[in-house]
C-alpha positions as CSV (number, residue, x, y, z in Angstrom):
1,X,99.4,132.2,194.1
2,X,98.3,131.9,197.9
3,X,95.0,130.6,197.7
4,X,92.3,131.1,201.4
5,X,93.6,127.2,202.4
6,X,90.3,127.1,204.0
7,X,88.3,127.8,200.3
8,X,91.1,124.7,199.1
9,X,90.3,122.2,202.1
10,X,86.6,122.6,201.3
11,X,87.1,122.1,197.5
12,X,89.3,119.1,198.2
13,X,86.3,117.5,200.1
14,X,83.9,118.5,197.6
15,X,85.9,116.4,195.1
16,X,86.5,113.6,197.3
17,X,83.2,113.3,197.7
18,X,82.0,112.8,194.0
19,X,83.5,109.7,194.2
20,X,84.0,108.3,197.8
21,X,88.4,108.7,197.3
22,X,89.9,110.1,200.4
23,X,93.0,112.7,199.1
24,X,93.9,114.7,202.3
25,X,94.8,118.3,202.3
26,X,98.5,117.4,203.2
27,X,100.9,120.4,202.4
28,X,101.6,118.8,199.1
29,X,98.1,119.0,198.0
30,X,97.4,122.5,198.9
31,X,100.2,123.3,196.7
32,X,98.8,121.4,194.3
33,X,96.0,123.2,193.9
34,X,97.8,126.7,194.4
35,X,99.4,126.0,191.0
36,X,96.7,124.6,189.0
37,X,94.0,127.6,189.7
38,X,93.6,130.9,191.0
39,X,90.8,132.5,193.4
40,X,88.2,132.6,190.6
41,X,88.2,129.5,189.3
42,X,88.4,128.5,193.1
43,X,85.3,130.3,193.8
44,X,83.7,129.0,191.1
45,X,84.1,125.7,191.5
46,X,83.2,125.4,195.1
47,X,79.8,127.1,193.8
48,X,79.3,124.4,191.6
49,X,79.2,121.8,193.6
50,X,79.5,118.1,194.0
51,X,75.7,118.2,191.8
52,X,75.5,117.4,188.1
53,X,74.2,121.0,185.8
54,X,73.6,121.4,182.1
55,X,76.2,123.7,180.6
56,X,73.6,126.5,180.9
57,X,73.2,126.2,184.3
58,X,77.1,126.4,185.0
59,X,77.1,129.4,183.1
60,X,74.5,131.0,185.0
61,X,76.6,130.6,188.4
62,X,79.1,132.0,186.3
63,X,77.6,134.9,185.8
64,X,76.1,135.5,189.0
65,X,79.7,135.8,190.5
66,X,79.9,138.9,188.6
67,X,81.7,137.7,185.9
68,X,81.3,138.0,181.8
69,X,83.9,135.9,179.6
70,X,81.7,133.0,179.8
71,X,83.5,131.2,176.7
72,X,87.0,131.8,177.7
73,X,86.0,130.2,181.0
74,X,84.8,127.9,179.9
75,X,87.2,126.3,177.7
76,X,90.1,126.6,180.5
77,X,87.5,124.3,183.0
78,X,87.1,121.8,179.9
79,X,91.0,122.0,179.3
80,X,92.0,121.9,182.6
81,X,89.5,118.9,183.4
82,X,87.5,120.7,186.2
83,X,84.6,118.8,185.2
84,X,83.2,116.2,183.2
85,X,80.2,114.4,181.8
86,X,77.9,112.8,184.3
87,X,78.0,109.6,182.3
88,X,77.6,108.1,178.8
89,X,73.9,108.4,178.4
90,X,73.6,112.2,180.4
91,X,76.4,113.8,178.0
92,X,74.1,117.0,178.7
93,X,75.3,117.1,182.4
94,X,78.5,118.0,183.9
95,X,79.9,117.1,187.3
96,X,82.9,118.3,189.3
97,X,85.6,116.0,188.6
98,X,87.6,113.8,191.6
99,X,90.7,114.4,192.4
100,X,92.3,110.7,191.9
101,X,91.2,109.1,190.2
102,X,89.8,111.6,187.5
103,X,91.4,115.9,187.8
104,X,95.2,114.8,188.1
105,X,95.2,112.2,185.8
106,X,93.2,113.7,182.8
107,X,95.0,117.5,183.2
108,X,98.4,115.9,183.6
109,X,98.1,114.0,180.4
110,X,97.7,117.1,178.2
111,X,100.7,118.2,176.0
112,X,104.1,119.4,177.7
113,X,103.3,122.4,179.5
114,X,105.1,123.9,182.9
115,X,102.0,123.8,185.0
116,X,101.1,120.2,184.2
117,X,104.6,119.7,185.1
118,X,104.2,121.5,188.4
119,X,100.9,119.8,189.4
120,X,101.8,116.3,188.6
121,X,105.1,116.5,190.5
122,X,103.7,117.3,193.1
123,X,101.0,114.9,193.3
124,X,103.9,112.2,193.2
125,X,105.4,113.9,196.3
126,X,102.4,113.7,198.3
127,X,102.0,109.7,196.7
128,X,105.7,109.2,197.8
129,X,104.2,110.5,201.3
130,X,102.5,107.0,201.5
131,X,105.5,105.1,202.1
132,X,106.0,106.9,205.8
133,X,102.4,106.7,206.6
134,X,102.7,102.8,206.2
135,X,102.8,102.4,209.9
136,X,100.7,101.1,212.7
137,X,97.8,101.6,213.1
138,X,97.4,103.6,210.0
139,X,97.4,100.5,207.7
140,X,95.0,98.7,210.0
141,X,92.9,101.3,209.6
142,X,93.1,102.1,205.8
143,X,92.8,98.1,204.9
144,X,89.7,98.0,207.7
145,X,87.9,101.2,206.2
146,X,88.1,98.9,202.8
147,X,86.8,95.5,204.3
148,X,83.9,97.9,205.8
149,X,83.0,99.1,202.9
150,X,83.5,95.4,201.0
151,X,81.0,94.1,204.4
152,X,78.9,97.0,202.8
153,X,78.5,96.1,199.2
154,X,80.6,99.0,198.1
155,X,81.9,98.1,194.7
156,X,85.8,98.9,194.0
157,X,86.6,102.0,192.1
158,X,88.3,99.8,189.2
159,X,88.1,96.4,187.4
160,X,91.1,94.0,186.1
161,X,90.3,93.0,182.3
162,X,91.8,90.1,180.7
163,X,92.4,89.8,176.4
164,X,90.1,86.1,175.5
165,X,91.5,83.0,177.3
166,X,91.5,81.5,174.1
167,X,93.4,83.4,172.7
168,X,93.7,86.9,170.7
169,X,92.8,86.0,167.0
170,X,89.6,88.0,166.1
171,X,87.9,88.9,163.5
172,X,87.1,92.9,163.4
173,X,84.1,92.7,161.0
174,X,82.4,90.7,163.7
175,X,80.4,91.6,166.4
176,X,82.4,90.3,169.7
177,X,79.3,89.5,171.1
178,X,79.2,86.0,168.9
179,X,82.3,85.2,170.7
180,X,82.2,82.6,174.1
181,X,79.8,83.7,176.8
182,X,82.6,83.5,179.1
183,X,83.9,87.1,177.4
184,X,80.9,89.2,178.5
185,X,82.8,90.5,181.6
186,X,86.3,89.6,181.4
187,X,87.6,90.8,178.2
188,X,88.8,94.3,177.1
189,X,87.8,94.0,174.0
190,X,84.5,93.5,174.7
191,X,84.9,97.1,176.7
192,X,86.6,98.5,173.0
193,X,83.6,96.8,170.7
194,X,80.7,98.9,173.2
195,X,83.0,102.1,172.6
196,X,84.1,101.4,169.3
197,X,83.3,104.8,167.8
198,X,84.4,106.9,170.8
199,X,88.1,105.7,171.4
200,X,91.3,108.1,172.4
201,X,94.3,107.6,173.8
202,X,96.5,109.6,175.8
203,X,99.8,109.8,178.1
204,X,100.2,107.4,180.9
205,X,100.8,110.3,183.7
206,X,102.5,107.9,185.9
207,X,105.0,106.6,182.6
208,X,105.4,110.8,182.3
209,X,106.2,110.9,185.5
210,X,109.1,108.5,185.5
211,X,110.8,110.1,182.2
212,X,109.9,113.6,183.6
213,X,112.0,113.2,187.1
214,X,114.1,110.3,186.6
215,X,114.7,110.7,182.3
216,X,113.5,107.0,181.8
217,X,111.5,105.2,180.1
218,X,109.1,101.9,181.1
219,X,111.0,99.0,181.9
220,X,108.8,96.7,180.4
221,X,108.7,99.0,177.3
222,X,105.1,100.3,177.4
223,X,104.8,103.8,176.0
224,X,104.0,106.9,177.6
225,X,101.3,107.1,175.1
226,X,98.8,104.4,176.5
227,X,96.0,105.1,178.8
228,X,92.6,104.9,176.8
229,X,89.5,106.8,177.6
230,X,86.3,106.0,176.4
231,X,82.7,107.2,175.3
232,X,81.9,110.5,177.0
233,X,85.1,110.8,178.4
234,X,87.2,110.6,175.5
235,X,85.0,112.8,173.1
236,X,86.4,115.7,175.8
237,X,89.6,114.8,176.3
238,X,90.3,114.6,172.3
239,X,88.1,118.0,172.2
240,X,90.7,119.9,174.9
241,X,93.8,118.2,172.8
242,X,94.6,116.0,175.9
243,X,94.1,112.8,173.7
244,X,93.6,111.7,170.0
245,X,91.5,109.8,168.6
246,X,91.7,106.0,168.0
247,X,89.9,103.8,166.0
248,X,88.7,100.4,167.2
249,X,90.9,98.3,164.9
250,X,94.4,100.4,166.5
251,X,93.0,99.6,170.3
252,X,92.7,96.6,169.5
253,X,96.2,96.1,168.1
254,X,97.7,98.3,171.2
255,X,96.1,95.9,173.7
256,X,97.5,93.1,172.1
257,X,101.2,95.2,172.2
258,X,100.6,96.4,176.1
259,X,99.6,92.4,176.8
260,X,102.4,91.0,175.4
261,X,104.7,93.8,177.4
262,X,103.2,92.9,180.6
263,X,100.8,95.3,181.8
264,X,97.5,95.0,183.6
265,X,94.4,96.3,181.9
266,X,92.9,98.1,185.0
267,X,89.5,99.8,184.3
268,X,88.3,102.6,185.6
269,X,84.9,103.2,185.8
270,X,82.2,106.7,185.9
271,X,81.9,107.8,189.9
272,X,85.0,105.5,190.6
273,X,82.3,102.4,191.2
274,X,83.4,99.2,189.2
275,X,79.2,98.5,188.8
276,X,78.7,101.6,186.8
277,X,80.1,102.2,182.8
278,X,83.9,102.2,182.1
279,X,85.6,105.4,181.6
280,X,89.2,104.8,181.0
281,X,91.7,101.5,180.7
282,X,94.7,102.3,182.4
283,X,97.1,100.1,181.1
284,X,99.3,99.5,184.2
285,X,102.5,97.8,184.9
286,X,104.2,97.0,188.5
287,X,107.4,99.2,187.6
288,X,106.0,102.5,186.8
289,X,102.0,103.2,187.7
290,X,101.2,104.5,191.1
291,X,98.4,101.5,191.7
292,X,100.8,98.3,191.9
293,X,104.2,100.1,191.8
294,X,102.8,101.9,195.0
295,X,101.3,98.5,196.3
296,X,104.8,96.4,195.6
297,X,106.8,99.3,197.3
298,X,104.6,99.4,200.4
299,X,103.2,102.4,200.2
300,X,99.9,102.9,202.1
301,X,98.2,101.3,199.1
302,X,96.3,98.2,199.2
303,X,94.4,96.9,196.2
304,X,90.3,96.8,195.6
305,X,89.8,95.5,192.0
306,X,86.5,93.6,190.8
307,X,87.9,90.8,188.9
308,X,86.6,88.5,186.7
309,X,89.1,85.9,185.8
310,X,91.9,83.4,188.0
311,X,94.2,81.1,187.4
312,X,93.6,77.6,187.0
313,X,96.5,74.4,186.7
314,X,96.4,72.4,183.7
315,X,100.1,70.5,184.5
316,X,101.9,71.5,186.6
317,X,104.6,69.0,185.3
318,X,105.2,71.4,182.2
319,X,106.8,74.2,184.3
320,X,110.0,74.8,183.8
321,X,110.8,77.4,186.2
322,X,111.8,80.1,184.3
323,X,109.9,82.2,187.0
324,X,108.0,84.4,184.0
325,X,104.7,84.6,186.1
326,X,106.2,85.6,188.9
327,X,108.7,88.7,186.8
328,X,105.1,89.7,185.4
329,X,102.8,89.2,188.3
330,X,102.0,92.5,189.9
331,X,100.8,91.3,193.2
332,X,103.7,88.4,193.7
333,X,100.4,86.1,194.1
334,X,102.6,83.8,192.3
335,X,105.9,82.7,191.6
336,X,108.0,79.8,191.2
337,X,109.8,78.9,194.1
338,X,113.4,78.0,193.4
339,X,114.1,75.7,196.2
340,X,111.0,73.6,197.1
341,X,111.2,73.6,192.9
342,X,107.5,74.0,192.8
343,X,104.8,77.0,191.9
344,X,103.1,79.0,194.4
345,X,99.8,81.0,194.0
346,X,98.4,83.1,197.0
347,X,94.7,83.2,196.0
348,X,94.0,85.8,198.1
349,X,96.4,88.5,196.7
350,X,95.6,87.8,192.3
351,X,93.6,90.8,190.7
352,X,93.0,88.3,187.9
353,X,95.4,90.2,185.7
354,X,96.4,86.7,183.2
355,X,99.6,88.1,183.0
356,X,101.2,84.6,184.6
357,X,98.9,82.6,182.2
358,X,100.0,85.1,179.2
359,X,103.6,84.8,179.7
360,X,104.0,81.0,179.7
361,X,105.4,79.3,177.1
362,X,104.4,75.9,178.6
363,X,100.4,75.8,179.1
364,X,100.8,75.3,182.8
365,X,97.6,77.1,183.7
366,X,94.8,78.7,182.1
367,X,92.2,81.6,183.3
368,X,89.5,80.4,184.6
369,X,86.1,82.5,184.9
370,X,85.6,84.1,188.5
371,X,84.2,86.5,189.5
372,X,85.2,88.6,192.4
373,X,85.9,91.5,194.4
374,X,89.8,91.0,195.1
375,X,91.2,92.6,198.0
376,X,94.9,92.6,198.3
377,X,95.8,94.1,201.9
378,X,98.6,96.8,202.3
379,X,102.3,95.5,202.5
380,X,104.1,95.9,205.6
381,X,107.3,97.8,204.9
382,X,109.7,94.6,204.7
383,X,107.5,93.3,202.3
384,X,108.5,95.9,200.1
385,X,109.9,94.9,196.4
């Protein structure tokens, strides 16, 4: 399908702009698109617009393009996550979906099928086209259109949770809101209690990805199955079979089972701004997920996470350097340092993740509530891990 590249360029910026993401029409892109839709649905969508319309009003544009198989139509933008609901409390509304985060993500998650195939592999080529644009003065310019907007009081598009500091033993016929104050922000499961009736999971499209080209699974064995989606967003997603349904007690036990594996609960959030509702958990790790796998490999990926928690030393003499926080960090914020046989933390690259507070045995540190905006600046190519 050859679609007018000019129709696909606009549509690109349409859906950049729902959410302030900048995906460029590079040649992967375009072909992208090519496979996922054809001139009608093109059309359509670029008639829609970037504004929010009740399902009647969609229809209506619909049918003023001529066209009659309203329901079909319908049901392939739903399945194909074209759009999706404006937020939690305006389920009435639907809203052009951004390309990334949001349209690739949700479509390639869906069961095994050659086009999802098609459009996520080639999403990962143009991704894998950020390593050679990781040049002067490229990165200077990507890391200073992000301090800009940080100078600006532009929230990131996604928040690093934390399970309690405490510890994990709950109670599910309580209310986590009884628990320590100091949970409000920090902890997923306080995200899972305010959804607890609208839960589903689905696949991890970068964990696909990695079995799809390279037949392997996650290193740190997290599943393929493990990126949850919440309220509004997860009543769709199990509606157009992209996800099933989870109740609050089995996300609860699958947190605890990703945590203990090592990955980063990174939240994403409606409009990709961390000060509006949470949409999804992406249950990240630093060896397969495009966020901090792109990041360690220097790709031209710096990180923008609202954070809520940091390391803090209890005794430093209980380390035993069996370097787990640095194996788990995703960042390399810290690590233990063989020869000068101490620990070192870079404050200014943690995300708050706990992982390095989760994964030792010894009670050397503990996480500490702080709250933050966390900017992690793009590695220069020898940096790369």
């Amino acid at each position: 399908m050859n679609l007018t590249e000019s129709k696909v360029v606009e549509l690109i910026g349409k859906m950049n702009s729902v959410s302030g993401s900048a995906i460029p029409p590079q040649p992967p892109i375009l072909e992208m698109f090519n496979i996922a839709m054809d001139e009608k649905m093109l059309d359509y969508l670029l008639a829609v617009g970037t504004e929010p319309h009740t399902v009647a009003e969609l229809e209506a544009i619909y049918r003023a393009q001529g066209h009659e198989d309203w329901e079909a139509h319908w049901k392939q933008v739903l399945q194909m996550s074209f759009v999706h609901p404006y937020s939690d409390t305006q389920r009435h509304l639907y809203q052009l979906s951004p390309i990334f985060p949001g349209w690739v993500e949700f479509f390639t998650a869906g069961p095994d099928d050659p086009k999802r195939f098609a459009v996520l592999n080639k999403f990962m080529e143009f991704w894998g086209m950020l390593k050679l644009m990781n040049r002067s003065p490229m990165r200077e310019m990507s890391d200073g259109a992000t301090l800009k907007a940080m100078a600006a009081g532009d929230p990131p598009k996604v928040s690093t949770f934390t399970v309690q500091p405490e510890g994990r033993n709950i109670s599910l016929n309580q209310p986590l809101e009884s628990r320590q104050e100091v949970l409000t922000l920090g902890s997923v499961y306080t995200i899972l209690e305010r959804n607890k009736d609208e839960i589903a999971i689905a696949n991890c499209f970068c964990r696909r990805y990695k079995k799809m080209s390279k037949g392997e699974l996650c290193d740190l064995d997290i599943p393929q199955e493990s990126c949850v989606a919440l309220g509004a967003i997860a009543k769709q997603l199990i509606e157009n079979g992209t996800a099933r349904p989870m109740s609050f007690e089995e996300a609860v036990a699958k947190m605890a089972e990703f945590e203990d594996n090592g990955c980063i609960h990174t939240t994403f959030h409606n409009h990709n701004r961390a000060n509006e509702e949470e949409i999804v958990i992406c249950n990240c790790c630093p060896d397969c997920c495009l966020l901090y796998n792109g990041y360690r490999q220097a790709g031209l990926s710096k990180l923008y996470a609202r954070s809520f928690f940091s390391p803090r030393m209890l005794d430093e003499s209980k380390c035993v350097g069996c370097n787990l926080c640095g194996k788990y960090c995703p960042t390399g914020a810290t690590y233990y340092d063989k020869a000068e046989k101490k620990l070192v933390f870079d404050y200014e690259k943690c995300v708050g993740c706990g992982q390095c507070v989760h994964q030792c045995k010894f009670d050397v540190r503990e996480m500490a509530p702080d709250q933050r905006d966390a900017f992690v600046k793009t590695r220069l190519p020898e940096e790369a891990i």
